[in-house]
TORFIGU-687204 format. One line per 5 residues: their letters; for each residue y, x, z of C-alpha. Coordinates in Angstrom, 1 decimal, always signed. Each point is the difference from the previous one (the first is absolute). Layout:
N
a) Y/X/Z; ...
This chain:
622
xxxxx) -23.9/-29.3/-3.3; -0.7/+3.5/+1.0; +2.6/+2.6/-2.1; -1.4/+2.8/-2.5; +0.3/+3.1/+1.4
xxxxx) -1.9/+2.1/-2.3; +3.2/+1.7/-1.8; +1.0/+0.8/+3.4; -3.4/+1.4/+0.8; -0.4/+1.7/-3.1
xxxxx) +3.7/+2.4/+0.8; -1.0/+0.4/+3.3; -3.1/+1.6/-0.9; +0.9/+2.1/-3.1; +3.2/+1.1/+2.2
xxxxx) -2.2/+1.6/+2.9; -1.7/+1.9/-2.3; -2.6/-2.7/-2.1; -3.2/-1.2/+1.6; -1.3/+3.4/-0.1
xxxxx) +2.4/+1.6/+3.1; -1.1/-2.9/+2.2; -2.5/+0.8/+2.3; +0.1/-3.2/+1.7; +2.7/-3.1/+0.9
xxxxx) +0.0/-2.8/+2.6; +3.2/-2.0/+1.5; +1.5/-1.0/+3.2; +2.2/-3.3/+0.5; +3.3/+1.5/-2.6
xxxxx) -1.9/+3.2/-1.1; -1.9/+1.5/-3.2; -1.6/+3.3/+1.6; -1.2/+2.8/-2.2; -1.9/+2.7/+0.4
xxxxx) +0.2/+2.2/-2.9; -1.5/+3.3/-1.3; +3.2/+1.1/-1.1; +2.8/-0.8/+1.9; +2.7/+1.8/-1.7
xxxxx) -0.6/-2.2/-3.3; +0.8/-3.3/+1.9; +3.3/+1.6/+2.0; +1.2/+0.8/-3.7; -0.2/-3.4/-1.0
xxxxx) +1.4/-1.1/+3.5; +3.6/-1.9/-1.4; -2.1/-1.3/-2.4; -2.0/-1.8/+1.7; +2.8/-1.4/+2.4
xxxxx) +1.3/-1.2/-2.8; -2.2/-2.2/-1.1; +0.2/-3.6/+0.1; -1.6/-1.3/+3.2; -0.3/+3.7/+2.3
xxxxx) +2.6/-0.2/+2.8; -0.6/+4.3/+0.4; -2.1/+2.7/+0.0; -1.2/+1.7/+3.6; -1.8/+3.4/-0.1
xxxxx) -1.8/+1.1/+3.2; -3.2/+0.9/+1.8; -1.0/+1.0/-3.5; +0.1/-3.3/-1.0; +2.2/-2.0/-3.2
xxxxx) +1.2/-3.1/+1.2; +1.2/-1.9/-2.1; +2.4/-3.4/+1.8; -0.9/-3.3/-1.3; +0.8/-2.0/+2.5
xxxxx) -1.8/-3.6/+0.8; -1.6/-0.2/-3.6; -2.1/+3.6/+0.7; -3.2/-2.3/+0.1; +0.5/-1.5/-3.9
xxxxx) +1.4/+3.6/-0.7; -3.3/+1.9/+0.8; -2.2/-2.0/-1.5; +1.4/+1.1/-3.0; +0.7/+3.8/+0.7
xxxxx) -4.1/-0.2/+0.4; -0.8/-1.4/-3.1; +2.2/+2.7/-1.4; -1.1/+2.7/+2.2; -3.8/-1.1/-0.4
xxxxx) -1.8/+2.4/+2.8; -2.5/-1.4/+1.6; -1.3/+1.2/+3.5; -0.7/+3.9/+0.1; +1.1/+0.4/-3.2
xxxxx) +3.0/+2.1/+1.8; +0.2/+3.7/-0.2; +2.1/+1.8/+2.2; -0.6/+3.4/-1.1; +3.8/+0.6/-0.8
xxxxx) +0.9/-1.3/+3.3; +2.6/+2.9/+1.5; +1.5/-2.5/+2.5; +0.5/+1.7/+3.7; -2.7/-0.9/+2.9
xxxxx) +2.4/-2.2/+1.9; +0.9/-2.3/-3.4; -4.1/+0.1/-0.2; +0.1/-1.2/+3.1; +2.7/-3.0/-0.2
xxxxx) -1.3/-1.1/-3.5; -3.9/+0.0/+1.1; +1.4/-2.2/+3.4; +1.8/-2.0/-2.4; -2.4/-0.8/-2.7
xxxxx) -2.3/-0.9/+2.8; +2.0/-2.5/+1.8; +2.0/-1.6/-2.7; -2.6/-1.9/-1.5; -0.8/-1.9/+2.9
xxxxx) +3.3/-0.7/+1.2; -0.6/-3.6/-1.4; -3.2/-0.5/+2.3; +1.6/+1.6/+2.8; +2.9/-2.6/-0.3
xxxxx) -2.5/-3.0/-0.7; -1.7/+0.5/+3.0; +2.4/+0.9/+2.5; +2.3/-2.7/-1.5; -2.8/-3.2/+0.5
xxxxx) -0.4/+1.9/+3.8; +3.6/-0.4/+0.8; -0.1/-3.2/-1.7; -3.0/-1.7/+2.1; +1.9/+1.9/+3.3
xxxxx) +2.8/-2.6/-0.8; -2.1/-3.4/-0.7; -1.8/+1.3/+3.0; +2.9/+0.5/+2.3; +1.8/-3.3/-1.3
xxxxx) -3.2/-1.9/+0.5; -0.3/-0.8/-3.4; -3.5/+1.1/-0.7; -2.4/+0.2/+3.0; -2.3/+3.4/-0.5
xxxxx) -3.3/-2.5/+0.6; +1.3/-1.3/-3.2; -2.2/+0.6/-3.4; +2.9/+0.9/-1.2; +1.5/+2.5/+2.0
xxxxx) -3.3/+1.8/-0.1; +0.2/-0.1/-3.8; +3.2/+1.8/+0.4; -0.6/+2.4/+2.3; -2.8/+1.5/-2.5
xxxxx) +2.2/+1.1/-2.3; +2.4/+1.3/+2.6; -2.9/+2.0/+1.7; -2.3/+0.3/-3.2; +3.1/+2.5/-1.7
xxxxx) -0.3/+2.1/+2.7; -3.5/-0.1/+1.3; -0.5/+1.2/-4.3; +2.4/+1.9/-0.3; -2.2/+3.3/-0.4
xxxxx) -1.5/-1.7/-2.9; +3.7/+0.2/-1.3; +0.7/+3.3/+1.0; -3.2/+1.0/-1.4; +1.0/-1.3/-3.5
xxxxx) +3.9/+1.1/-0.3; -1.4/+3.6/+1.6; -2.4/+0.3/-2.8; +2.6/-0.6/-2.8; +2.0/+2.7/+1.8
xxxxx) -2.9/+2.6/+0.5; -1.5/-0.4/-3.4; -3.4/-1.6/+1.6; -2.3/-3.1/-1.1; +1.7/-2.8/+1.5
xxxxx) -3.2/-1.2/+0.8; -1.6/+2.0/+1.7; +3.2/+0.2/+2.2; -0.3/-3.4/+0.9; -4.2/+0.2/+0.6
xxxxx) +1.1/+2.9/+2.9; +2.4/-2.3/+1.4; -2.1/-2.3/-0.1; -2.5/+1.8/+2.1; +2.7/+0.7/+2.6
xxxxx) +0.5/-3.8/+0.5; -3.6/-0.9/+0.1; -0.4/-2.1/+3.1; -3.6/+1.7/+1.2; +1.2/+3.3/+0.2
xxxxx) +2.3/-0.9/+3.2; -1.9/-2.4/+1.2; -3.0/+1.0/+0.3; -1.5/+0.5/+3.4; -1.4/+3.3/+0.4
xxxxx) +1.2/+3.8/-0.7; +0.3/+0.5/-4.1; -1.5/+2.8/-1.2; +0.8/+1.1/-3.7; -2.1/+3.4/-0.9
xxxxx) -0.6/+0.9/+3.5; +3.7/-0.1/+1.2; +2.1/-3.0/+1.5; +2.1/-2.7/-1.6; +2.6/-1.1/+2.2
xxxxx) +0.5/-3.6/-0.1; +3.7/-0.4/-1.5; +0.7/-3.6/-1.3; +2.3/+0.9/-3.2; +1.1/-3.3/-0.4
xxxxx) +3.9/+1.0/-1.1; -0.8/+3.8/-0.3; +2.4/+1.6/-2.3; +0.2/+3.8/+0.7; -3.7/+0.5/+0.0
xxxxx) -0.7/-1.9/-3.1; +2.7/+2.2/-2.4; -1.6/+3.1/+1.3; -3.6/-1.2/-0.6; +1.3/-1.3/-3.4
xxxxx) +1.7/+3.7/-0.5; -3.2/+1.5/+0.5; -1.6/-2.4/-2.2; +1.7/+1.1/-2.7; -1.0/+4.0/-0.1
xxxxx) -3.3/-0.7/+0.9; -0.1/-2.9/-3.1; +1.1/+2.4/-2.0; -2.0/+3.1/+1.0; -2.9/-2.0/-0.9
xxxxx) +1.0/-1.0/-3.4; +0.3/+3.5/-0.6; -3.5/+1.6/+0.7; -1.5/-3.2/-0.5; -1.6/-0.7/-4.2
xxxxx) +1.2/-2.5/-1.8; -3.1/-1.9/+0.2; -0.3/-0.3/+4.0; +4.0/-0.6/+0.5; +0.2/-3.6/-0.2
xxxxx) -2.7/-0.8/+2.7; +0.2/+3.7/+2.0; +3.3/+0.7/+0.7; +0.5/-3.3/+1.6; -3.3/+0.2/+2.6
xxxxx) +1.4/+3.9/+0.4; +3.3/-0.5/+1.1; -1.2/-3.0/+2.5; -2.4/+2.1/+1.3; +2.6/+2.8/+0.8
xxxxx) +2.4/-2.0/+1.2; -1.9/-2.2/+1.9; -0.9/+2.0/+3.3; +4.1/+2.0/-0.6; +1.8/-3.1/+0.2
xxxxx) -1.9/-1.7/+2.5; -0.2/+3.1/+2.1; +3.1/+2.0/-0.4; +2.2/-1.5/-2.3; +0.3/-3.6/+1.3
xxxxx) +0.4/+0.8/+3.7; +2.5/+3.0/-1.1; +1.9/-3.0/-1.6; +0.4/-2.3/+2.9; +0.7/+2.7/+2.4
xxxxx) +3.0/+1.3/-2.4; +1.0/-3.8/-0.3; -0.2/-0.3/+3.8; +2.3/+3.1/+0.5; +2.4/-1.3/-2.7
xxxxx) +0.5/-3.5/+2.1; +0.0/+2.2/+3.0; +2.7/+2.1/-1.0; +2.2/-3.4/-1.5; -0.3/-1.2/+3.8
xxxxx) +1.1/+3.2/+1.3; +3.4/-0.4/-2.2; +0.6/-3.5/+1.6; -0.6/+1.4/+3.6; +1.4/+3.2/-0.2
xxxxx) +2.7/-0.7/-2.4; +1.0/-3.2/+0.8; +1.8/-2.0/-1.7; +1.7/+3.0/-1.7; -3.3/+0.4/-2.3
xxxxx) +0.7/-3.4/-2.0; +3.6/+0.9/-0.3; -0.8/+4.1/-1.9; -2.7/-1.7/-2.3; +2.4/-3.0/-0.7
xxxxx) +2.8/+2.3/-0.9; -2.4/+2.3/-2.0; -2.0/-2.4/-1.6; +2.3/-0.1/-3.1; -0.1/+3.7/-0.5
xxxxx) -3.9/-0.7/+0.3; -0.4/-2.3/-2.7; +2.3/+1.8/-2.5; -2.2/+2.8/-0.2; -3.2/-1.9/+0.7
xxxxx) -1.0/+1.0/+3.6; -0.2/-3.6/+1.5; -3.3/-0.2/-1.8; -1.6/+1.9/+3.2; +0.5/-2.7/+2.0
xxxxx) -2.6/-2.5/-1.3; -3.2/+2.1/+1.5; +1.9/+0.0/+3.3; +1.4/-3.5/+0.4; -3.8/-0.9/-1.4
xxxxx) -1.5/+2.0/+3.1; +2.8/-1.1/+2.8; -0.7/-4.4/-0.7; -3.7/+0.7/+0.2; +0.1/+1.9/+3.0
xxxxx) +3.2/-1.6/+2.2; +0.6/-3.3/-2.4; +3.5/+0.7/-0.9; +1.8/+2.6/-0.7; +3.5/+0.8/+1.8
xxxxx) +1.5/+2.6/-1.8; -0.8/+0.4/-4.0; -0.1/-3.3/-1.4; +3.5/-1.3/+2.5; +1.8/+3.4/-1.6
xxxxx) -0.5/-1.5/-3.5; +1.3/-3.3/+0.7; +2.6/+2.1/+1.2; +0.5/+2.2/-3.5; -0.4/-3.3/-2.0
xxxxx) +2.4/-2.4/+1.9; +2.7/+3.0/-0.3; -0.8/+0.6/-3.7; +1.1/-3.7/-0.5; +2.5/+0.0/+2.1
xxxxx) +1.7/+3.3/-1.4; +0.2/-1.5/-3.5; +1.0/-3.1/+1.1; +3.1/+2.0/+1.8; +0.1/+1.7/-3.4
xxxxx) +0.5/-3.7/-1.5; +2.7/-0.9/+2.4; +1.9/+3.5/-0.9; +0.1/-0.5/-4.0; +2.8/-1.4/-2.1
xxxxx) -2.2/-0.8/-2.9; -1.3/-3.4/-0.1; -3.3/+1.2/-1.8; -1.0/+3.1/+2.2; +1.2/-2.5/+3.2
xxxxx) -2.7/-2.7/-1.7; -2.9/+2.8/-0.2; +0.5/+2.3/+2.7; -0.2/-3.5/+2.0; -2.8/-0.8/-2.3
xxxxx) -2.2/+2.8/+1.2; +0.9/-0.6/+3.4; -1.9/-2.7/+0.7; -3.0/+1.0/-2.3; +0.1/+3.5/+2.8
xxxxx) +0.2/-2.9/+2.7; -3.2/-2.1/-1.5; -1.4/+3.8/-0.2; +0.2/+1.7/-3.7; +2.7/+2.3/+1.0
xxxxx) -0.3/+2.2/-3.3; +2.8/-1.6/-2.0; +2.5/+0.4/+3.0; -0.9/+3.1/+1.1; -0.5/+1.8/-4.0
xxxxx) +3.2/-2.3/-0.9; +2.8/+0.3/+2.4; -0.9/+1.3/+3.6; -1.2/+3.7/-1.5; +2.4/+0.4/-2.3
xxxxx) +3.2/-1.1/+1.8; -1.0/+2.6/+2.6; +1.9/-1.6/+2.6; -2.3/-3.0/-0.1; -3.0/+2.4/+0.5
xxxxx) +1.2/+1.5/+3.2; +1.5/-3.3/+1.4; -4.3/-1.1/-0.8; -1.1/+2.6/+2.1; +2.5/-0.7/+3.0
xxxxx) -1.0/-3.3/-0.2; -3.3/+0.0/+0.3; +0.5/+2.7/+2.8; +2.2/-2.7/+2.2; -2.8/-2.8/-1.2
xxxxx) -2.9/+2.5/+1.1; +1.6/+1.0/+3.3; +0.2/-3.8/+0.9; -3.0/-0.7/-0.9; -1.6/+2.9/+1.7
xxxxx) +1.8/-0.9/+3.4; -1.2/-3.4/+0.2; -3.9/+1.2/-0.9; -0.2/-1.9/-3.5; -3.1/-0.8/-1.3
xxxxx) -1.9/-0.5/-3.7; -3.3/-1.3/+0.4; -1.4/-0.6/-3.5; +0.9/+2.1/-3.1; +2.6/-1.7/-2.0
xxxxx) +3.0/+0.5/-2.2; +2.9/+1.8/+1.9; +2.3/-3.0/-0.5; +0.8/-3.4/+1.1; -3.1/-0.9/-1.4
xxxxx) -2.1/+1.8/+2.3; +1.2/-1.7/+3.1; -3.3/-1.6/+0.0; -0.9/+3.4/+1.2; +1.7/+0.2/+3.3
xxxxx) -2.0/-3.0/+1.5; -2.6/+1.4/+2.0; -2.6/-2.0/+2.2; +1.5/-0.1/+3.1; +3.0/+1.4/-0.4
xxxxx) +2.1/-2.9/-0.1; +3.1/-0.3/-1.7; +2.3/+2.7/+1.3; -1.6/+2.6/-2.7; +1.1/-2.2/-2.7
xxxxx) +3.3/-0.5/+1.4; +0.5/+4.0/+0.2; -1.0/+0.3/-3.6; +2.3/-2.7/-1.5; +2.5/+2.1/+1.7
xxxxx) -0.9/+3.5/-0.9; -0.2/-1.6/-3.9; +3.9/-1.4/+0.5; +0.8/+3.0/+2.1; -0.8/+2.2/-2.7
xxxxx) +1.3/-2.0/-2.9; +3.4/+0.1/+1.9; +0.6/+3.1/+1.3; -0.8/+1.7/-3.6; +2.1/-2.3/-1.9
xxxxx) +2.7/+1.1/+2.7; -0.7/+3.7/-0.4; +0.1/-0.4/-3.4; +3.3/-1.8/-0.3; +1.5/+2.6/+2.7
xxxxx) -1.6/+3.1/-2.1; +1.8/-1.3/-3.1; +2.9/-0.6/+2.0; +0.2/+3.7/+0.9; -0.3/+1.3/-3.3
xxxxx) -3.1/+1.2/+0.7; -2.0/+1.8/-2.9; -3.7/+1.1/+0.6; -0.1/+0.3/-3.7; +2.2/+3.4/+0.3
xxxxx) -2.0/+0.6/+3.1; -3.0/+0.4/-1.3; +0.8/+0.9/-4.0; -1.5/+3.5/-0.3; -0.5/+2.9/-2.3
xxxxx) +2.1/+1.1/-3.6; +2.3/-3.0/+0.5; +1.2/+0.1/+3.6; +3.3/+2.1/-0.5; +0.6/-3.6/-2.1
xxxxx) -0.3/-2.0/+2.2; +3.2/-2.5/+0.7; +0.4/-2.6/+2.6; +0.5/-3.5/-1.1; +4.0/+0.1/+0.9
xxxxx) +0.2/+2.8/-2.9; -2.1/-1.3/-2.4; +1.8/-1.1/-3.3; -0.3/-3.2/-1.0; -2.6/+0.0/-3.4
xxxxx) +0.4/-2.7/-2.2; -2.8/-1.4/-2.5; +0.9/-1.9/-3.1; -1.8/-2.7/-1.8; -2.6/+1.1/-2.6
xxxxx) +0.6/-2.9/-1.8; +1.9/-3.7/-0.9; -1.3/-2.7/+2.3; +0.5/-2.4/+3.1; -0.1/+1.7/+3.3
xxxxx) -2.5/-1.3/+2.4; -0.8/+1.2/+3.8; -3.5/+1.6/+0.6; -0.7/-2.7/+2.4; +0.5/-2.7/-2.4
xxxxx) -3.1/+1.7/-2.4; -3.2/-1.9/+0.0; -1.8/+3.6/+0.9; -0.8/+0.8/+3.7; -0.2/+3.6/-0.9
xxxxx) +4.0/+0.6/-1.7; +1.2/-3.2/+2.1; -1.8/+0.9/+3.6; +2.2/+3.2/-1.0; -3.5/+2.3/+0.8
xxxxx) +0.9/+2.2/-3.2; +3.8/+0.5/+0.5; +3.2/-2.0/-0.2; +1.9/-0.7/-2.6; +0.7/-3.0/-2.1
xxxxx) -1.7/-1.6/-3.1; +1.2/-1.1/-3.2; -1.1/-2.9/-2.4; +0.8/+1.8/-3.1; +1.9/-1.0/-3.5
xxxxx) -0.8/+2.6/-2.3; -3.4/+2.3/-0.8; +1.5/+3.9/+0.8; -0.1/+1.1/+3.3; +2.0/+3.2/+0.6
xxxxx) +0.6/+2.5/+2.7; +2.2/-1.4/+3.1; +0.9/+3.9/+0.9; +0.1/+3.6/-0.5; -3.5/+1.3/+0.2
xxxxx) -3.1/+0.6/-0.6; -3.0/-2.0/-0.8; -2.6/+0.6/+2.5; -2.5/-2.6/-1.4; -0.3/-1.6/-3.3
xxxxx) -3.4/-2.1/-0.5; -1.2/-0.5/-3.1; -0.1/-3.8/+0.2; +3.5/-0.4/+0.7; +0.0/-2.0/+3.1
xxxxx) +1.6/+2.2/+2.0; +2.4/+3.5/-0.3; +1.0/+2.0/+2.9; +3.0/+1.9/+0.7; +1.5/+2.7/+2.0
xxxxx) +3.9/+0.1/-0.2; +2.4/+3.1/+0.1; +0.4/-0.9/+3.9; -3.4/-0.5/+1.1; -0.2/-3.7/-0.4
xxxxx) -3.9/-0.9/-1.1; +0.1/-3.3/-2.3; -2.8/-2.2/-1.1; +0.6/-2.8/-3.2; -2.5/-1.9/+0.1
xxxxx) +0.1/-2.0/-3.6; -1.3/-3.4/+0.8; -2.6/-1.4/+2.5; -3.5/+0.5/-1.0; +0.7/+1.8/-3.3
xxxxx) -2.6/+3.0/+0.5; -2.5/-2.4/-0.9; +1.1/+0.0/-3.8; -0.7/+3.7/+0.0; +2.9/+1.1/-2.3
xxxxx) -0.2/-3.0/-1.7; +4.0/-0.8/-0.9; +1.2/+3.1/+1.4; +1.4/+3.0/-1.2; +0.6/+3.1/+2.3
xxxxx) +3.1/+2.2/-1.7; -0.1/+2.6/+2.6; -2.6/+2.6/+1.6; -0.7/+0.8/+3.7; +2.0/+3.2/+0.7
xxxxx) +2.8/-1.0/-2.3; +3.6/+0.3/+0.7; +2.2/-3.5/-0.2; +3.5/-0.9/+0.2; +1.1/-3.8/+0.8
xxxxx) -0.8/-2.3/-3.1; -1.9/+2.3/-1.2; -3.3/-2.3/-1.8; -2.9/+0.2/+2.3; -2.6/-3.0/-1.3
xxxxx) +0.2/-2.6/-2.6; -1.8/-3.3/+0.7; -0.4/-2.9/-1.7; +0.8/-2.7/+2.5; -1.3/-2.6/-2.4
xxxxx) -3.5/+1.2/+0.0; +0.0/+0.5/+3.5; +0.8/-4.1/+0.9; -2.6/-0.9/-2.9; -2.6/+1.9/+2.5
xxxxx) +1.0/-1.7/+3.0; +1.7/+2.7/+2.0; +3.5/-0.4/+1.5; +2.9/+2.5/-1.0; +1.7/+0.6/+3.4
xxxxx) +0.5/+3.7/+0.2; +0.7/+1.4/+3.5; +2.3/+2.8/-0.2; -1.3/+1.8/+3.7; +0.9/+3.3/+1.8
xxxxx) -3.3/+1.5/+1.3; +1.2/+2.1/+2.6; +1.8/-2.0/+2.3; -0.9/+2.4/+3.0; +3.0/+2.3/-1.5
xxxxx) +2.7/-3.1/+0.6; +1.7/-1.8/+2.5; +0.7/-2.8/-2.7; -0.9/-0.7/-3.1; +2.4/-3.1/-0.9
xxxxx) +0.3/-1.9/-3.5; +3.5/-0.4/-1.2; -0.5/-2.9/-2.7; -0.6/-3.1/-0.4; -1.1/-2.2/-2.9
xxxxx) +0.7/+1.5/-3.6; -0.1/+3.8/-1.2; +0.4/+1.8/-2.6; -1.9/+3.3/-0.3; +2.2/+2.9/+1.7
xxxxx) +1.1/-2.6/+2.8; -0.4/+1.3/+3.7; -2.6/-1.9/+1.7; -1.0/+1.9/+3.3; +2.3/+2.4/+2.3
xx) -2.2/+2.5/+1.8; +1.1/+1.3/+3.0
């Protein structure tokens, strides 16, 4: 049975801002993305909303909100819609104040996104009939194999009517009509027919736009200001049947004339200049963008490479350079946390970091890279050097995607190509162990060294702060209440136990008053009681969360004693809850007692076992 998400959905949404600052939001494979009218309402809000039950964090580039879900992002949205409730063009960008070049990534992003799921269908079942093919299996004069081999070439031969419909969410036009002038591109007659085509006296060059991308997002772009100029000097009346016949009738002879060969000859300079990076730059090319990549996706300029691997398979049929530096990046993004597993003493980080290591290796890398590889630091660099060594081996030996796919052991479908026997494979089940190993070795060595990125990089007000982790003192956290200890790991949660929102310990409580495990102040303090947050004397950001579940009952059974902003000692009363109450409703009382901002320790180790009392030291933060 699918899980309610609408409490979930409901503090996302009123913590960006309310439906009212959205201007529009869509999702990738682990990501809510917003695009807001204000901004700066949402970033106020930001640690609450990464403290809510079931968001792993909270990423702000390209002008976009992104909120981390993880694998349940799907079940997630549907909800944050029905909240939201915008329909197509009902956005309005007029506060937009973002800069041209987070425009830019946001507009490629909210294009290509969408159809990532059609992208991987098809070029999936191609790499998948290349095998059944190659083993014998399925002979193409088969029925079958023919069946197949649609959808494979039927996702890309469409894709403009795709592109066409993602642009026109983007651009604010009719998704309709978007798709009626893609339509028109793909129409069989106009590049086949025998004879010169004339359209208003000049000539129509025959293009066949079968798998056109570029062209069709700047025909849609245009769409959409000459949509809208009509609706404008156009009466109310006329609108409905006008304004439709006027903007075909405009953009018929631009896009067939200008637009759409402007497109493919961009497109064809694009591949072009790919190949030249493989000829010119050898094997060197792969290794950069492998070791780059991971600076690429954390500020969201990895989405330019859809357009461009798009334009490369349709004009060579594989591409040798973009796709091979991300199997790169994803490989060493499981591998670093997995050398991140290996390095800690804690049996419940150990379980998750190892956890999210092989979800980076079956390709959602999110929850290792947001959860350990970024925040150790070390881990983040021993990724990038990683995926350099993977990149620069698979660059020497000429490696090979052929369909698009998921950057991960499940795309070695992919690296079958007609003809190419099996040597390409072989290369690419050793790029994806050479990079797995050679980042979880960096990683190790990097810790080994005492190396801190965190000080590295730490900038601004704070820096002259700023202590390596051989100085640090140790900072202890007490329990907030009597109870039986229990390990993250052991929580029936993937969120607390997959350790994607901090580690830390939880308790199954004996009595209903929860009270403060330091000296601080209290950062966060809902209204329903679920959860209070924390910032102690030394910096130490915790998170109770009272019981699994509880926002649902809204308040119901809780009493919060204490106001965000408020200064607290250690036992003094935070919340009262009536445990009672919350077993007759069905919800569980664990309470994980978490520290949020792991990136600022080397350990974060529990120091008891079975029974406390309030007061007792639970966790040792060094």
């Amino acid at each position: 049975m699918a899980k309610d998400y609408t409490n979930l959905a409901q503090n996302i949404v009123q913590n960006v801002g309310g439906k009212e600052n959205v201007n529009s939001v869509f999702h990738c494979a682990t990501r809510l993305r917003f695009q807001l009218k204000d901004i700066g309402k949402a970033e106020a809000n930001t640690e609450k909303i990464k403290s809510l039950y079931g968001v792993i964090d909270v990423i702000i580039q390209n002008g976009q909100y992104q909120v981390v879900i993880g694998p349940n992002v799907g079940d997630v949205f549907e909800y944050v819609t029905k909240e939201v409730g915008l329909q197509e063009n009902e956005t309005d960008s007029d506060s937009d104040d973002r800069s041209k070049m987070d425009k830019f990534f946001a507009v490629v992003s909210g294009i290509f996104t969408p159809i990532v799921p059609v992208l991987m269908a098809s070029g999936m079942m191609g790499a998948v009939i290349t095998i059944l093919d190659l083993l014998h299996w399925l002979p193409q004069t088969s029925s079958t194999y023919h069946f197949l081999d649609v959808v494979y070439q039927a996702g890309f031969y469409f894709l403009p009517f795709f592109i066409a419909a993602s642009s026109a969410k983007v651009f604010k036009a009719n998704s309709f009509l978007a798709m009626l002038l893609a339509g028109v591109m793909l129409y069989p007659d106009l590049f086949t027919f025998k004879g010169r085509l004339l359209l208003l006296g000049l000539s129509v060059p025959k293009i066949a736009y079968g798998k056109a991308v570029l062209s069709v997002i700047l025909g849609v772009w245009l769409l959409s200001y000459i949509e809208r100029w009509s609706n404008k000097v156009m009466p109310d009346i006329m609108k409905a049947f006008m304004t439709p016949l006027i903007t075909m009738l405009v953009m018929l002879p631009i896009q067939l004339i200008i637009i759409g060969p402007l497109g493919e000859h961009i497109a064809g300079y694009l591949s072009a200049g790919v190949q030249w990076m493989g000829t010119n730059l050898g094997f060197f090319a792969v290794a950069i963008l492998a070791f780059l990549t991971p600076l690429m996706i954390a500020t969201g300029t990895h989405s330019f490479a859809f357009p461009v691997i798009v334009a490369t398979l349709t004009a060579i049929g594989y591409d040798q350079l973009l796709m091979p530096s991300m199997v790169a990046e994803n490989l060493a993004m499981a591998g670093a946390a997995f050398g991140i597993a290996l390095l800690s003493k804690e049996k419940a980080k150990k379980s998750q970091a190892l956890s999210s290591s092989i979800t980076a290796i079956l390709g959602i890398s999110e929850p290792a890279m947001y959860g350990f590889v970024i925040p150790s630091g070390y881990g983040f660099i021993g990724a990038m050097l990683g995926g350099l060594v993977g990149g620069l081996f698979a660059g020497i030996f000429k490696f090979k995607m052929y369909m698009i796919a998921s950057s991960s052991v499940l795309g070695i479908p992919a690296m079958f190509g007609k003809g190419a026997g099996y040597g390409n494979v072989i290369v690419g089940i050793l790029e994806i162990i050479i990079s797995f190993v050679a980042a979880a070795g960096f990683t190790v060595a990097l810790q080994k060294s005492k190396f801190n990125l965190n000080r590295i990089l730490k900038k601004g007000k704070n820096a002259d702060k700023i202590i390596t982790e051989e100085e640090k003192t140790p900072t202890t956290i007490v329990s907030p209440m009597d109870g039986q200890i229990l390990a993250l790991s052991d929580i029936d949660d993937q969120v607390f136990s997959s350790g994607a929102m901090g580690q830390g310990i939880a308790i199954e409580p004996d009595e209903g008053l929860v009270k403060s495990p330091v000296n601080g102040k209290v950062v966060m303090a809902y209204q329903t009681g679920h959860a209070i947050g924390l910032k102690s004397e030394q910096g130490a950001e915790v998170l109770i969360h009272i019981g699994m579940d509880t926002v649902n009952l809204n308040g119901e059974g809780f009493k919060v004693l204490v106001t965000e902003g408020a200064h607290v000692n250690i036992g003094d009363p935070l919340v009262e809850v009536d445990w009672q109450l919350v077993k007759e409703h069905g919800y569980k009382v664990t309470t994980p007692v978490i520290v949020t901002n792991v990136m600022e320790y080397k350990e974060i180790k529990p120091t008891a076992t079975g029974h406390v009392k309030t007061g007792d030291e639970i966790l040792e933060l060094n």
